[in-house]
C-alpha positions as CSV (number, residue, x, y, z in Angstrom):
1,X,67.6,10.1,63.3
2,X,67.4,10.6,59.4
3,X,63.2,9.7,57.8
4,X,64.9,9.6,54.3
5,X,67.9,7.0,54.2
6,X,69.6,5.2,51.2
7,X,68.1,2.5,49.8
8,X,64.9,2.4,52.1
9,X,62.3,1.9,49.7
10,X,64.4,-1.7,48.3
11,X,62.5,-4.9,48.3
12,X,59.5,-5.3,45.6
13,X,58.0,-8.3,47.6
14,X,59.0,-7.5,51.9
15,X,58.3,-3.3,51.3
16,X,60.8,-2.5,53.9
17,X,59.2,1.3,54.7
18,X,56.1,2.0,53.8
19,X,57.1,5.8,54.6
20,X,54.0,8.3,53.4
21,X,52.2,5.1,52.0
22,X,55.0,4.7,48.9
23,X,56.5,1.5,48.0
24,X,59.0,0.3,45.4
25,X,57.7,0.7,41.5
26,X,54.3,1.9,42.9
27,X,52.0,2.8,39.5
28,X,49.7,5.2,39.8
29,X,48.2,4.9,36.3
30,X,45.9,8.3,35.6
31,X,46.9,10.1,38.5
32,X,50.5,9.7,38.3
33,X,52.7,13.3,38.2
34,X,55.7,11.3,37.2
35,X,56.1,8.2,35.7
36,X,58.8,5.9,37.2
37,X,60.3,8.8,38.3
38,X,63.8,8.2,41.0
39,X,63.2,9.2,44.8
40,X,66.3,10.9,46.6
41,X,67.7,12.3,50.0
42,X,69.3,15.8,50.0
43,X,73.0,13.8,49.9
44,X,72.4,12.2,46.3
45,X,71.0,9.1,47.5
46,X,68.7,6.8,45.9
47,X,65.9,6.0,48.3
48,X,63.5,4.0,45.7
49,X,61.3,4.8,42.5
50,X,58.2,4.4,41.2
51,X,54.9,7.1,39.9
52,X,53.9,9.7,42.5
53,X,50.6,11.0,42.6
54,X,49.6,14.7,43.7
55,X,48.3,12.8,46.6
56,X,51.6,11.6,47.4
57,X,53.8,14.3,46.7
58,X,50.9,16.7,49.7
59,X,51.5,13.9,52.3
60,X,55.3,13.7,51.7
61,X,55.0,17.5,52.1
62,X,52.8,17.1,55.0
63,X,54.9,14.5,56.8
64,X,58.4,15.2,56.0
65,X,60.7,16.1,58.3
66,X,61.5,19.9,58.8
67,X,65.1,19.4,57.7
68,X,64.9,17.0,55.0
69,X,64.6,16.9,51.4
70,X,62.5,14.5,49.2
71,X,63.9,14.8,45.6
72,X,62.4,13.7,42.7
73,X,64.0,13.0,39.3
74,X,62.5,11.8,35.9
75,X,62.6,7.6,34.7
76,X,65.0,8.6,32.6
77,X,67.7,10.8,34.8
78,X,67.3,8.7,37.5
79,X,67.5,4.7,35.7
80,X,68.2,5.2,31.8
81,X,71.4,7.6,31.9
82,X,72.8,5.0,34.5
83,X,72.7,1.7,31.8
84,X,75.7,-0.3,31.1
85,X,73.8,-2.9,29.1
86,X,70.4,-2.8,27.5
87,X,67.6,-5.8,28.0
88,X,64.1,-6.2,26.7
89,X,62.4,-4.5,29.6
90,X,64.3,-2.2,32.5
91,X,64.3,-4.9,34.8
92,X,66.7,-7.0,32.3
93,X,69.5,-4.3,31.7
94,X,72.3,-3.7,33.8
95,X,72.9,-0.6,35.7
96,X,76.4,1.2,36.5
97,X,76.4,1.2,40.7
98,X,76.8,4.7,41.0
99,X,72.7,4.8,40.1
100,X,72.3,3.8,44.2
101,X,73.8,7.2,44.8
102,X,75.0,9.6,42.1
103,X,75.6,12.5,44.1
104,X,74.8,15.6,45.8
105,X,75.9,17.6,42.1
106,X,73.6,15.1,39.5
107,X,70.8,15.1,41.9
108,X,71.1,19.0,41.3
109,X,71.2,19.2,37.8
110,X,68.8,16.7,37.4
111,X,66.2,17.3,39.7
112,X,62.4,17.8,38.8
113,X,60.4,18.3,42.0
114,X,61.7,19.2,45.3
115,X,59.3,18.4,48.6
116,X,60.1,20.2,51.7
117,X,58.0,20.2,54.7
118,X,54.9,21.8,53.7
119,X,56.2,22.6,50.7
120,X,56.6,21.5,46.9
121,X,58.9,23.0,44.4
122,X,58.7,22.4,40.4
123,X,62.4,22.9,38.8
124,X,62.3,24.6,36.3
125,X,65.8,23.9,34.1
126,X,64.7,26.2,31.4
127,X,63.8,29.5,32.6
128,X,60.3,29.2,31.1
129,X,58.3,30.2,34.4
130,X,58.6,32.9,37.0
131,X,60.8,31.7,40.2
132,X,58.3,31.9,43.2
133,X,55.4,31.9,41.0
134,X,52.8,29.3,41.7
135,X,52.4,26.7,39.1
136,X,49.9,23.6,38.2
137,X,51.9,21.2,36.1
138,X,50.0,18.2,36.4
139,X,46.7,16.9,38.2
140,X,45.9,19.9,39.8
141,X,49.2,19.6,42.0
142,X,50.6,23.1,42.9
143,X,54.1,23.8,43.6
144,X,56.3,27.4,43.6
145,X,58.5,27.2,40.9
146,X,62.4,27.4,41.7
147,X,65.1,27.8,39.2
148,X,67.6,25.5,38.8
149,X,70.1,27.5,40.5
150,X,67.9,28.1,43.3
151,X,67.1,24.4,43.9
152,X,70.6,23.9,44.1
153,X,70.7,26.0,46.7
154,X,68.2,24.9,48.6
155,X,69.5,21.2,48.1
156,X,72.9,22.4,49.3
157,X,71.9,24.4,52.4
């Protein structure tokens, strides 16, 4: 049976997983590697969002299952691109439904980090960093970059 399924991070006020210690629009102030970033499976779906820590993307890494893929996208890839109708705040605007689960191909394109077991990969979309080089981006977290084409690959396989 599947760790990572669609949806499982839902409910601000119940926390229906508490899967390596995240929860739904977690903050993570300082410490925070991304910033209301979107949390998928390997097949496009939308598990739940919030800020991840170095902390949390090692024990994601540490606890993930062997053949699963957590996926992480940026605030803006993952909530903004998907707005029909702007509010004041986030919570007010409405979102097109395919933001739940966009898709094996935008999840590709889009992606940012990508944590495997024992692993974490930094995309890197612009061909600014050696693939397979080591790399600190934020906090002192260190991930082996991957180029875009090879994330795809990885996400595919």
């Amino acid at each position: 049976m599947a760790q990572l399924t669609k949806s499982m991070y839902d409910g601000e006020y119940e926390k229906r997983s508490t899967l390596f210690g995240l929860y739904l629009g977690q903050m993570r102030g300082r410490d925070q590697v991304v910033h209301n970033g979107g949390w998928y499976d390997k097949a496009g779906e939308k598990l739940g969002w919030g800020d991840l820590s170095a902390r949390d993307l090692k024990r994601i890494s540490r606890e993930i299952a062997p053949d699963e893929l957590f996926i992480v996208l940026s605030e803006r890839d993952s909530f903004w691109n998907f707005v029909t109708h702007h509010g004041i705040v986030g919570s007010m605007c409405r979102t097109d439904p395919r933001i739940e689960a966009p898709g094996v191909d935008y999840v590709v394109e889009k992606c940012r980090y990508v944590v495997a077991k024992n692993k974490i990969y930094f995309v890197d979309h612009y061909g600014d960093q050696r693939e397979g080089t080591t790399t600190e981006p934020h906090n002192g977290l260190r991930c082996v970059v991957l180029s875009a084409a090879s994330a795809g690959k990885l996400i595919r396989s």
